[in-house]
FIGU-539463 format. One record per residue (C-alpha): residue in three letters; x, y, z. Coordinates in steps of 0.001 Angstrom, whole numbers, padded with zeros to 6 digits, always signed. Layout:
BEGIN
ALAXYZ...
This chain:
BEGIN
UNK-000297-087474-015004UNK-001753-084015-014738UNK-000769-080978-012923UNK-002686-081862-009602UNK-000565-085230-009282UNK+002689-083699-009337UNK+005257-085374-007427UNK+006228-082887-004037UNK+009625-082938-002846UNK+008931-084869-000052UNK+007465-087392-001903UNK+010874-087321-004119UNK+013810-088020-000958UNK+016366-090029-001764UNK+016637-093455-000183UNK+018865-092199+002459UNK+020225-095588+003914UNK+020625-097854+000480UNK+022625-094519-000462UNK+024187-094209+002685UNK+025515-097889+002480UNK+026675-097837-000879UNK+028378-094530-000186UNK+030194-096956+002517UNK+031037-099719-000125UNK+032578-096845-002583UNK+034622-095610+000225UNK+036169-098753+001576UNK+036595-100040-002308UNK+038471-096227-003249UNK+040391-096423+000090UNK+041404-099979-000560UNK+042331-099524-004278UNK+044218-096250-003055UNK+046292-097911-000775UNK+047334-100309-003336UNK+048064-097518-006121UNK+050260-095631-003129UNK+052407-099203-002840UNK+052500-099310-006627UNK+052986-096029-007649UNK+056479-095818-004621UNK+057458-099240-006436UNK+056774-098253-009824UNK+055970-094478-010456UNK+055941-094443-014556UNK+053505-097263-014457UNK+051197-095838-011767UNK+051364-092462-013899UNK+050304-094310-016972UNK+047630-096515-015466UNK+046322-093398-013018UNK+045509-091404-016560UNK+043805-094227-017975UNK+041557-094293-014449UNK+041136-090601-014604UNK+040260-089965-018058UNK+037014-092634-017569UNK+035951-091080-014705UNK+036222-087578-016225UNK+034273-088535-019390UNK+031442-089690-016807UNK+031454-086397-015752UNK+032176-084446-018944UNK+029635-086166-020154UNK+027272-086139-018068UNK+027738-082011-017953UNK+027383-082206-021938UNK+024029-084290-021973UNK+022474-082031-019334UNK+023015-079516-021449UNK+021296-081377-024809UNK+018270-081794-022102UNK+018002-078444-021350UNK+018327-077245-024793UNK+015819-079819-026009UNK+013582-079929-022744UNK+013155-083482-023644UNK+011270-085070-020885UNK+013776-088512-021246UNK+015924-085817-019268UNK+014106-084641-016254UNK+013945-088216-014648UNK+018088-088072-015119UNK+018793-084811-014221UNK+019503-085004-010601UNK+021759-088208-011632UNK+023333-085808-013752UNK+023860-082896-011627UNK+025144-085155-008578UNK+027919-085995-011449UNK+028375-082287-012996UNK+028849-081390-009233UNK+031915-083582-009107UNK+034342-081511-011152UNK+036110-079827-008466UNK+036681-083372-007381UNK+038124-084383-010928UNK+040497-081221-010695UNK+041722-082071-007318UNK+042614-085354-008800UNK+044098-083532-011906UNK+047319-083013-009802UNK+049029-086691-010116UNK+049198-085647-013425UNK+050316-082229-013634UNK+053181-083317-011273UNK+053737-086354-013469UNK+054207-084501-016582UNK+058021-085520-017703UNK+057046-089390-016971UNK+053777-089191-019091UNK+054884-087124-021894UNK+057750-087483-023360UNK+057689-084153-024912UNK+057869-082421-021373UNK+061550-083925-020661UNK+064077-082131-021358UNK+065865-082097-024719UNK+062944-083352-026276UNK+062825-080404-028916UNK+065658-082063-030076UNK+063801-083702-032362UNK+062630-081171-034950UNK+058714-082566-035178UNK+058246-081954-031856UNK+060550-078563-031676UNK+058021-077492-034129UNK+054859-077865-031543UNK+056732-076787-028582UNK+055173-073644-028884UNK+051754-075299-027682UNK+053457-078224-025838UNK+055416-077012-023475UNK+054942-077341-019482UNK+053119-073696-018579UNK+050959-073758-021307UNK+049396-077542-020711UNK+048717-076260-017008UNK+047331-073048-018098UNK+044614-074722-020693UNK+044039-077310-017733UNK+042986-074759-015805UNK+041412-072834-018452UNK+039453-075921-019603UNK+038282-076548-015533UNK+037307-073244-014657UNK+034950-073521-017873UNK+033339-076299-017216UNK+033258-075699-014131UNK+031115-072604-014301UNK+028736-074009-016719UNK+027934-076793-014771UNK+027635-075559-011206UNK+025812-072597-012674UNK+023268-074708-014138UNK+022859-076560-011254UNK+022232-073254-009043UNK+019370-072394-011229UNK+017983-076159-010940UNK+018377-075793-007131UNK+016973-072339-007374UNK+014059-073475-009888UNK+013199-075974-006881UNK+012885-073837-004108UNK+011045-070926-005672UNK+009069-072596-008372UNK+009951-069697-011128UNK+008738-070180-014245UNK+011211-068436-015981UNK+014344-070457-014543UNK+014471-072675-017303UNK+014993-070281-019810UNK+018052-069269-018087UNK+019032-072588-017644UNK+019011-072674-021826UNK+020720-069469-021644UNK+023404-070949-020226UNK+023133-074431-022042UNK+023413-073333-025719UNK+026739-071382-025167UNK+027884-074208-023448UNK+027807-076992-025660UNK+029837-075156-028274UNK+032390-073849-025398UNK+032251-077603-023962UNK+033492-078939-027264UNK+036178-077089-028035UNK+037635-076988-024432UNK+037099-081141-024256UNK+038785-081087-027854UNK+041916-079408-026996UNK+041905-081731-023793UNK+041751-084703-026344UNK+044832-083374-027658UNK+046664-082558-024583UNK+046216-085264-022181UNK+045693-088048-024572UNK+047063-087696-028439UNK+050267-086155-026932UNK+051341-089450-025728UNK+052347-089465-028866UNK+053850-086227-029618UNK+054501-087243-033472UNK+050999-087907-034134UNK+047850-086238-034662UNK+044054-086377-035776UNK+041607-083710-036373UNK+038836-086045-036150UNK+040306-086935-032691UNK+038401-084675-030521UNK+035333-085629-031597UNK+035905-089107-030667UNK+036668-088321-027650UNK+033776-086230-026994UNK+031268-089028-028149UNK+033256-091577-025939UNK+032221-088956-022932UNK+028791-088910-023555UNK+029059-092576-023688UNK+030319-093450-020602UNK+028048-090693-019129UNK+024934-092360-020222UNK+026070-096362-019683UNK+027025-095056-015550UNK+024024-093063-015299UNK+021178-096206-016744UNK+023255-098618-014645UNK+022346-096123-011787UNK+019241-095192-012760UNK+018780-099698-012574UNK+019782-099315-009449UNK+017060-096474-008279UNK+014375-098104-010133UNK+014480-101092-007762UNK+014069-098482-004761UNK+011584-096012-003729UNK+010767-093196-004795UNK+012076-093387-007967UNK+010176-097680-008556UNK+006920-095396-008308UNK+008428-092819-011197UNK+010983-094844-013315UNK+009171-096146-016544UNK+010311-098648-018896UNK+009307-096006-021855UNK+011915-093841-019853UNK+014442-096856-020018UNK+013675-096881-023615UNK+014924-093221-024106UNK+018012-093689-022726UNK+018943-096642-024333UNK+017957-095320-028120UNK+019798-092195-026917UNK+023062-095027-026012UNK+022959-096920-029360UNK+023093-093579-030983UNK+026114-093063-029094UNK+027313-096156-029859UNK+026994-095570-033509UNK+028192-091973-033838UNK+031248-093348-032073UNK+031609-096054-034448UNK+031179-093610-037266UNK+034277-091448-036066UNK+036430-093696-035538UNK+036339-095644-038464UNK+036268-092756-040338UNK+039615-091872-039051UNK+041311-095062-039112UNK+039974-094944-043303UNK+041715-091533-043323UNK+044766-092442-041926UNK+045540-095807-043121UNK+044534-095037-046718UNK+046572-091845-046294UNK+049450-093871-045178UNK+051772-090841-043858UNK+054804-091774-041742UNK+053235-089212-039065UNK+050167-091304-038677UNK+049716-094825-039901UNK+052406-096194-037246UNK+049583-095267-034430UNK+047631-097932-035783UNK+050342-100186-037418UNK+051067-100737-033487UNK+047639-101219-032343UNK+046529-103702-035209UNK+049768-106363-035579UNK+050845-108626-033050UNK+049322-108588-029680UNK+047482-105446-029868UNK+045167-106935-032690UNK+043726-108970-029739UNK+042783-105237-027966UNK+041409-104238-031420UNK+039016-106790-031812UNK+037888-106668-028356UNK+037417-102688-028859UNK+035304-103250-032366UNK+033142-106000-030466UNK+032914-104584-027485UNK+032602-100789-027999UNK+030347-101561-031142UNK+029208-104933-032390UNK+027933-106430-029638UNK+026394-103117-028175UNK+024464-102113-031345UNK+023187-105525-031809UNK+021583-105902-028802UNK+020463-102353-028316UNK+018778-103020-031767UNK+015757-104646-029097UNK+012924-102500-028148UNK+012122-105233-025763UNK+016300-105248-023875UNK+015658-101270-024040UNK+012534-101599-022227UNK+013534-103717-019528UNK+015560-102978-016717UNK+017477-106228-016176UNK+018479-106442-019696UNK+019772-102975-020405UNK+021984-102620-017297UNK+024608-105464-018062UNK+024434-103849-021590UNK+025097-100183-020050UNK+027893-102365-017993UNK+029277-104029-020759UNK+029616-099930-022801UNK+031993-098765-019731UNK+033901-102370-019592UNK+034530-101019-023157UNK+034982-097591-022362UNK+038005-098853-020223UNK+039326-101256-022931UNK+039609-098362-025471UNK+041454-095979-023147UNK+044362-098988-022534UNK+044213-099176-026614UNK+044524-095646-026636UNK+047381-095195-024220UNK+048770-098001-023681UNK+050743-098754-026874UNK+052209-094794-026852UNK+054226-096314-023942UNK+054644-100446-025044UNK+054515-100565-028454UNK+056049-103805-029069UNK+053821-105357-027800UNK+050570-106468-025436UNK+051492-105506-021786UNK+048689-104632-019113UNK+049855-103964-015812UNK+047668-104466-012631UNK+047568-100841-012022UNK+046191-100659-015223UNK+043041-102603-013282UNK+043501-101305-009711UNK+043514-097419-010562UNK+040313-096976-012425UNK+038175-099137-009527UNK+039703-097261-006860UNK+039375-093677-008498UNK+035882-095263-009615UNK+035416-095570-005568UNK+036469-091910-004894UNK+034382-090607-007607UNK+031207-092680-006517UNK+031346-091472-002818UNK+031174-087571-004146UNK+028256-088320-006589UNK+025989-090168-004054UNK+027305-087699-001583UNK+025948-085191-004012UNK+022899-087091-004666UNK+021786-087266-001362UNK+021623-083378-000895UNK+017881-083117-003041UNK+014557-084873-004093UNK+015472-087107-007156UNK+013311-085535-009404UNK+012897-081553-010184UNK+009857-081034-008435UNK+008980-077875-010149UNK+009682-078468-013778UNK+007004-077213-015492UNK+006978-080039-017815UNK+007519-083231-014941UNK+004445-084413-014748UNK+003998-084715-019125UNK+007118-086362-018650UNK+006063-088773-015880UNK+002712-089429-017802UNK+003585-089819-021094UNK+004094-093482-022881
């Protein structure tokens, strides 16, 4: 495509009414599922704790994540990125959302950790972390870690809204300017949230492999939402005129490597530990792997991994729209089954026990969430008009 057939903005609108009625759908399903959470949570408010985090932390790492890979596209200036990148803003821009919904939490601390209640230093493991987990600090690295990410990501998306209303050529170098600090601040903030709102369910245990896990898992479940989206634009105009299968392609090489990064880390620390066989750490995954957790294992190895990897192995599925989406479906299915893994057993470990919160809260905060992005979404053309490289990136097989 050359210079002279660059898309204009009115040429990129959003489809206003599919948007509009999906935006209704996400609503009435959030509403729906939030009414049932507020009759579960009065009857049972441990359980709707539990199952609330497991809700919140996927629809955080959709954000997180998709914050983190708009950074990588910056940095890189990758053209894979520019047909995502209002997809990706639209989810960056929902992190005052996320910290809104942060509160449940922060009010629930003494139910969800058990090293918030009192007398739990106590026990002289945990006495000797109490220095970092202890009530005011958690909230003040909460904060700490939103207002971070927070200004990387709405900053970034000034200059992109900037970039398309003045055309400036130099925008995108600020936009790196920006980007290159922030991937190393992002990973260290979205590390020491690894620790604090997940691997201190477990107060006893620990992994320094653990954050990067966690940060791979983001990106993950950033890119699996954001193809299954970017299905879902392809079928509509604008974006059936733009939307190419090489630019299916991208993303899904870029989601097996995901896959397989992940894969890497977490074997690596389930070798580590297990060989290692310290009383601090194997019993994390002697409760996960015997009895009726193995079942939630083997569903995590096939479903997070194994059955992924194979099939993203296809540069024909990768190519083709209604192939890759139940595949990008199947990732944040997994997603999901790795947080219960994850959390779960901290709370039940004798044995297998999923709750119907543990169902309920993730669809209806999956509801919420989805009514701010498309909300967002709807605000700008779905491409960035004036990117000097669009049109290569439109053009090029």
């Amino acid at each position: 495509m050359s210079e002279l057939a660059r898309p204009t903005a009115a040429e990129c609108q959003p489809p206003q009414a599919d948007i509009a009625g999906l935006r209704r759908i996400a609503l009435g399903v959030g509403l729906v599922g939030a009414a049932a959470c507020a009759i579960g949570g009065w009857l049972q408010p441990s359980q709707f704790l539990h199952s609330y985090l497991i809700g919140y932390l996927l629809w955080l790492g959709v954000t997180l994540g998709s914050l983190v890979i708009m950074m990588l596209h910056h940095m890189s200036r990758g053209g894979w990125g520019l047909v995502i990148r209002r997809q990706l803003e639209a989810a960056v821009k929902t992190l005052p959302v996320m910290l809104v919904l942060f509160v449940p939490i922060a009010l629930g601390m003494q139910q969800l950790y058990s090293w918030s209640r009192p007398g739990a230093t106590a026990d002289p493991l945990i006495a000797h972390k109490a220095l970092y987990l202890n009530r005011n600090f958690f909230l003040l690295r909460a904060a700490i870690y939103f207002a971070i990410w927070m200004f990387l990501g709405l900053r970034i998306v000034a200059l992109s809204r900037r970039q398309d209303e003045t055309a400036d050529p130099g925008l995108w170098r600020r936009m790196q300017i920006v980007a290159g600090p922030g991937i190393v601040l992002y990973c260290l903030t979205a590390t020491f949230a690894s620790f604090d709102w997940m691997m201190s369910l477990d107060p006893k245990w620990f992994s320094s492999i653990y954050g990067l896990s966690f940060i791979v898992g983001q990106g993950l479940s950033a890119l699996a939402f954001i193809i299954l989206f970017e299905v879902w634009l392809a079928r509509r105009q604008p974006m059936e005129r733009y939307l190419h299968p090489w630019h299916l392609h991208d993303h899904g090489k870029l989601m097996l490597a995901f896959v397989m990064v992940w894969a890497y880390f977490a074997f690596s620390q389930f070798l580590i530990i297990w060989s290692g066989n310290l009383p601090e750490e194997a019993p994390f995954y002697v409760h996960r792997t015997h009895g009726s957790w193995e079942i939630v294992s083997l569903l995590v190895i096939v479903l997070h991994f194994a059955l992924p990897f194979v099939l993203l192995l296809s540069r024909d599925l990768k190519r083709s729209a209604k192939r890759l989406a139940p595949v990008a479906a199947l990732v944040l299915v997994a997603r999901w089954v790795e947080f219960v893994w994850q959390t779960v057993p901290s709370v039940h470990p004798e044995g297998l026990t999923l709750h119907w919160l543990d169902v309920v809260a993730p669809i209806a905060l999956g509801g919420i969430w989805l009514w701010f992005f498309l909300g967002n979404l709807q605000q700008r053309p779905l491409l960035p008009v004036n990117d000097p490289w669009l049109p290569e990136a439109l053009a090029n097989d």
